[in-house]
N, C-alpha and C positions, 0 to 999 in steps of 0.2 A: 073800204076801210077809211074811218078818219084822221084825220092826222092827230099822231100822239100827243098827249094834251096829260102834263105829268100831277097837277092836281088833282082833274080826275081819278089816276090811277091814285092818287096818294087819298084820296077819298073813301075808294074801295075798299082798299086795305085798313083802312082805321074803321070804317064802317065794319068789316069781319071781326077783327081785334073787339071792338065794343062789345059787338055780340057775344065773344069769347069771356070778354072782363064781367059782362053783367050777368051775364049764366053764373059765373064762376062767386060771383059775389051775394046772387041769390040762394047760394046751393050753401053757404055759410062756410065757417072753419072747417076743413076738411082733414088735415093734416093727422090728426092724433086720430082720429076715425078710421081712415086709411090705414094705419099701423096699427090698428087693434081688430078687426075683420080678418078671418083665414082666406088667406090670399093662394089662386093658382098657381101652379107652376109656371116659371119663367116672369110672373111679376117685377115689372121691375120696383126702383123705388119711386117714394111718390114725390122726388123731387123731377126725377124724368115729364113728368106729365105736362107743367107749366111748361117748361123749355118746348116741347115737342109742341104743344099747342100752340103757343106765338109764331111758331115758325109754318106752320099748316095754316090758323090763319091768316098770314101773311102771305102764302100763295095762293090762298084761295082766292085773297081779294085783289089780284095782281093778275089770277086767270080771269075773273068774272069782269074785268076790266077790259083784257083782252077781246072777251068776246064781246060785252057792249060795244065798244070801239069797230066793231063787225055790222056796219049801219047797213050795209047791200044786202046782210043774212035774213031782212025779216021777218018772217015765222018763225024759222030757224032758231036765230036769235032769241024773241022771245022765250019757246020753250025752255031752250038752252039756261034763258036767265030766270025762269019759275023753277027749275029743277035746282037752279044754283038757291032760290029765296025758301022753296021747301025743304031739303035738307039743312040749311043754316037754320031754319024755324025747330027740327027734329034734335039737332045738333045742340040745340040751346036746353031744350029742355032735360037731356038726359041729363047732367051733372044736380040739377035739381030735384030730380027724381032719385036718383041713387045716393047723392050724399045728403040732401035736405029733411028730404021725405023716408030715404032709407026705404023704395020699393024695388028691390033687388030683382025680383021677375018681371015687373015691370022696366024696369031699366036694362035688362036684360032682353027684353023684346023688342026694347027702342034700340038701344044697339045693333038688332040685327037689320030693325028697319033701316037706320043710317047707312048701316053698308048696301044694301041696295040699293036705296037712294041717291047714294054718293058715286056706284055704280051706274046708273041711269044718268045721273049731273055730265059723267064720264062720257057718256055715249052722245050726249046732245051736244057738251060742250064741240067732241071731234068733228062732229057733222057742223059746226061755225070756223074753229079756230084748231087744228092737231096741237098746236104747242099746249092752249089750256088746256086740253083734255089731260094729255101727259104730264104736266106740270102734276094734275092732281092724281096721279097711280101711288107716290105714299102717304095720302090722304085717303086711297083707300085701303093700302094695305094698315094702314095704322085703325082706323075702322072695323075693320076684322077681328086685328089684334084686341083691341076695344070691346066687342064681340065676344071676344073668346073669353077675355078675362070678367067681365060683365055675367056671363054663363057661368062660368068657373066660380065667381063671387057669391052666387045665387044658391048654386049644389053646394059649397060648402059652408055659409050659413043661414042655413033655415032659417 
């Protein structure tokens, strides 16, 4: 491992955040949309969403830092950081698919892909670095939940 080196990590982190901001700023006004949609059970509100998202990307890019920083892992590594660059790729497009575009089964199947993805991010990251991988278990229990309400969004409007 290299020696911690706190720009890089502060790199990472803004570099997830971006992806986070720019998804979010392609996907357009979301807010009055969001309260007008028949929403699942246990939805929360839609100001939970931003909050919980700053803070997941923020350890996403603090794990995937971790594991770059794992220069002895190489293979490993690598994968570990494709898994980490394919679900941030999957990640970004949903919110533009559901609030932009408004394709609810489409968004609804990227959701579930996310959570596997995020799952698999999960498995590569353990086999470099345990702490990443754990860092992101409520990135993907939130995923799921993302999932279900995604599904749940879908069946109740046609």
């Amino acid at each position: 491992m290299k020696k911690f080196n706190l720009t890089e990590m502060l790199i990472s982190v803004v570099a997830a955040e971006l992806v986070g901001a720019l998804s979010a700023l392609l996907a357009g006004g979301f807010a009055g949309f969001y309260r007008e949609i028949v929403q699942p059970p246990f939805s929360p509100p839609g100001f939970v969403f931003p909050v919980v998202w700053v803070i997941l990307y923020a350890v996403m890019g603090i794990s995937s830092y971790l594991v770059y920083a794992e220069t002895d892992a190489g293979v490993l590594r690598s994968r570990a950081l494709t898994a980490y660059v394919v679900q941030l790729a999957v990640n970004f497009s949903w919110s533009i698919l559901f609030f932009r575009f408004r394709l609810f089964g489409t968004a609804a199947a990227v959701a579930v892909l996310l959570a596997l993805l995020v799952a698999v991010m999960i498995v590569r990251f353990a086999k470099v670095r345990r702490l990443a991988a754990w860092m992101n278990l409520p990135y993907l229990l939130w995923s799921l939940f993302a999932a279900y309400l995604a599904i749940g969004v879908r069946l109740l409007n046609p």
